[in-house]
C-alpha positions in Angstrom: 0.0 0.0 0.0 1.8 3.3 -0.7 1.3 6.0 1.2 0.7 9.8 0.3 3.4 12.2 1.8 2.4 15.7 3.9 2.9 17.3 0.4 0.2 15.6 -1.2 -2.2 15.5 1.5 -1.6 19.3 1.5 -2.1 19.5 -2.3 -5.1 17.5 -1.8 -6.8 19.4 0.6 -5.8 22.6 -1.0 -7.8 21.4 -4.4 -10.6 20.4 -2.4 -10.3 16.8 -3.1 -10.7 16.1 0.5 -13.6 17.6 1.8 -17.1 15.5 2.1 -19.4 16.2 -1.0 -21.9 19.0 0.4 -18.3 20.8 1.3 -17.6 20.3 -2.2 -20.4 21.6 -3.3 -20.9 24.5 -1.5 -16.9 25.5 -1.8 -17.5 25.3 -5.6 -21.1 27.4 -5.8 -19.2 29.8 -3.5 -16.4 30.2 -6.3 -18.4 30.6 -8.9 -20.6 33.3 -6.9 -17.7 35.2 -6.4 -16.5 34.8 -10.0 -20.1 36.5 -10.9 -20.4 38.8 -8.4 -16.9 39.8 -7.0 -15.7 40.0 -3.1 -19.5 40.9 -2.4 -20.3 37.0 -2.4 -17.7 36.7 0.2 -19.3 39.8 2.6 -22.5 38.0 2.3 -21.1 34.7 3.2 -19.6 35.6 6.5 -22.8 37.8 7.6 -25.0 34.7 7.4 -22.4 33.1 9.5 -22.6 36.1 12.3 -25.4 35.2 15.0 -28.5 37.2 15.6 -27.2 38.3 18.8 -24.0 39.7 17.1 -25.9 41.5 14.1 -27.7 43.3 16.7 -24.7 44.3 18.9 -22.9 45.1 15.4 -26.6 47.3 14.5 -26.7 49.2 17.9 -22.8 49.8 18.0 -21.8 50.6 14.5 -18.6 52.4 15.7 -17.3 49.4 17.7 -17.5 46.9 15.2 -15.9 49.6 12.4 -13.0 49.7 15.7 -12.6 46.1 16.4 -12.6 45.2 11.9 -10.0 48.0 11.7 -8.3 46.3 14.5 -8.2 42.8 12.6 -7.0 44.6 9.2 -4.4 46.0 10.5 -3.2 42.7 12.7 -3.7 40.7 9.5 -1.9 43.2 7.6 1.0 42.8 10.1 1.2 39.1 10.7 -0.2 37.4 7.8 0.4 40.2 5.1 2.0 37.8 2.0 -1.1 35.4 2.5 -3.6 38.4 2.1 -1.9 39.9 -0.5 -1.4 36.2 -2.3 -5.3 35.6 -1.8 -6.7 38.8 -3.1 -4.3 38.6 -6.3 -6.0 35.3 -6.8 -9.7 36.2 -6.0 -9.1 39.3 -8.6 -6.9 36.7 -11.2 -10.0 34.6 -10.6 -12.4 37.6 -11.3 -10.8 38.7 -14.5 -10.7 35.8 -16.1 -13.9 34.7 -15.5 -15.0 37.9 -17.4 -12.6 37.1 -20.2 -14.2 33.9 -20.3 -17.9 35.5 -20.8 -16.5 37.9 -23.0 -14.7 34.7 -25.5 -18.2 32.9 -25.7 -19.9 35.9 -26.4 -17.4 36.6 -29.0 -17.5 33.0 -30.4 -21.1 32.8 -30.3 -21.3 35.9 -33.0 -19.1 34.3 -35.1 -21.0 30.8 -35.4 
């Protein structure tokens, strides 16, 4: 039997090969969402993760939560600053050739 090494397993998980089949799923409808509509898809995703209780707090004390996501921009930025950049370069690669994409089969379909 062989066996994979910590590369593969990495390579693996980071192609999604590993997840359970509704992960799958929903990892690949939230790729193309964000393909159609941008980094929007993404701000809607995490606010149907938030809790009632914390949409409130965030609706009653606007200013706090504006604080506290300034706060975590700016640690991110400082600690895990390559992996943001690296991630919005793809989400924007992503982004533009997914419109390259629509724009070749709207171009080929014209010519057939």
């Amino acid at each position: 039997m062989a066996t994979r090494g910590e590369r593969e397993d990495h390579e693996r998980a980071a192609a999604g090969m590993d997840f359970d089949s509704p992960v799958r799923e929903k990892v690949s409808e939230l790729g193309s969402k964000l393909a159609e509509e941008g980094p929007g898809a993404v701000f809607e995703e995490v606010e149907k993760l938030l809790p009632d209780a914390l949409r409130d707090q965030i609706k009653e004390f606007p200013i706090v939560a504006v604080l506290f996501g300034l706060g975590v921009g700016i640690w991110l930025g400082m600690k895990k600053g390559d992996e943001v950049i690296a991630a919005g370069t793809s989400m924007a690669s992503a982004a533009a050739m997914a419109n390259v994409h629509k724009a070749m089969e709207r171009f080929g379909a014209e010519e057939a």
